[in-house]
N, C-alpha and C positions, 0 to 999 in steps of 0.2 A: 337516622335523619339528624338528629342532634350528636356533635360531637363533644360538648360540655354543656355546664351549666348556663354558662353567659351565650353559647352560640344557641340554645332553648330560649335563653328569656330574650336573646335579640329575633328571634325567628318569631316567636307570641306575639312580642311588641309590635312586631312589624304588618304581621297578618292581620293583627287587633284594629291598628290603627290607622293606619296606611296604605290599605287595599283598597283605594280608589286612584291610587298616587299613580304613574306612570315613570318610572325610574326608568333610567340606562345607564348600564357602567358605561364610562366614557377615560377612566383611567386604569389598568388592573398593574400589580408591580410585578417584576420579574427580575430574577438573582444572575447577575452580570457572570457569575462561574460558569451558567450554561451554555455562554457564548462562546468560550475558549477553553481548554484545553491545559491539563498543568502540565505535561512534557512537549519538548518541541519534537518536532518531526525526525527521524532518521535520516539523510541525505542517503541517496543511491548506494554510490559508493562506501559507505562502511554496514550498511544492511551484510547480514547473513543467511546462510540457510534458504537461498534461492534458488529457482529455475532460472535460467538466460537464454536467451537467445543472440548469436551471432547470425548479421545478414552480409552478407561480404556487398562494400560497393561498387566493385570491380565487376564481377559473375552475378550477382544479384542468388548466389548458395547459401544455403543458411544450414545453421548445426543448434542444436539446442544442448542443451549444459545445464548442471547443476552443481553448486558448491555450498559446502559449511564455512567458507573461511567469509571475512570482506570481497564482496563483490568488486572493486576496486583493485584490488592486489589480485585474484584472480583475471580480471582481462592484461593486467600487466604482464602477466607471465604467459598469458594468450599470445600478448605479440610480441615477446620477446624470448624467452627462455624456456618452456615447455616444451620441447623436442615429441615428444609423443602424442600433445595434442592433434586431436583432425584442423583448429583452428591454424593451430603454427603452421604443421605442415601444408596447408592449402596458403597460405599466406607466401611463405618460402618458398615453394614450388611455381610459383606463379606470382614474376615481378610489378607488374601491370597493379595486379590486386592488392600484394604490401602495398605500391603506392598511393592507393585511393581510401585503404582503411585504416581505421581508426578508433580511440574510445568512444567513439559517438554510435560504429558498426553492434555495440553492446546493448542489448536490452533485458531487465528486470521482468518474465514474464509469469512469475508466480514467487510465491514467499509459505514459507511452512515452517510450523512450529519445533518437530522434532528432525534428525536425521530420516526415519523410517515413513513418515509424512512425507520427508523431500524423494526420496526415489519415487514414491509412488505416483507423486505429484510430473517429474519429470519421465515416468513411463506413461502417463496422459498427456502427456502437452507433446511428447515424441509420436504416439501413434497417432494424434489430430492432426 
């Protein structure tokens, strides 16, 4: 009940004498650090070690993906230079669709702490 001396003889005093008084806190203070946050946020694109998903806005096909590197540099080489992706090649194979997609067809749809986290995380987000 008491957590020192002085919060004892403020508790005594008060029961002593002032137990007829009808008090209400009407101010209590609080520490402006709990409002915000000391790192800022990570923007999408340099996050790592996520799930993705591609929605093509051509076909409305989706593939989901996972990478360790920048998210960012990964959809780069989605629509450009990855020869072996399922994203490239459906982009490539089908001109309609390069035209209509874009870094925007990219989304962030889970995040993991380790390598071994991220497969497992993307063999759940694949069979959903």
């Amino acid at each position: 009940m008491c957590r020192s001396v002085f919060h004892c003889f403020k508790y005594v005093c008060w029961t002593f004498f002032c137990k007829d008084i009808d008090i209400r806190i009407v101010f209590s203070s609080f520490k402006i650090k709990n409002f915000f946050s000391f790192k800022d946020p990570i923007p999408d694109a340099l996050k790592s070690l996520v799930v993705h998903q591609f929605t093509c806005a051509g076909c409305n096909s989706r593939y989901i993906g996972e990478t360790s590197r920048h998210f960012a540099t990964r959809v780069k080489e989605y629509l450009s230079s990855d020869k072996n992706s399922h994203d490239y090649r459906h982009l490539n194979g089908s001109p309609s669709c390069k035209l209509k997609c874009s870094v925007d067809c990219f989304k962030i749809v889970d995040l993991a702490k380790t390598r071994l986290v991220l497969n497992s995380k993307k063999r759940s987000t694949s069979a959903a």
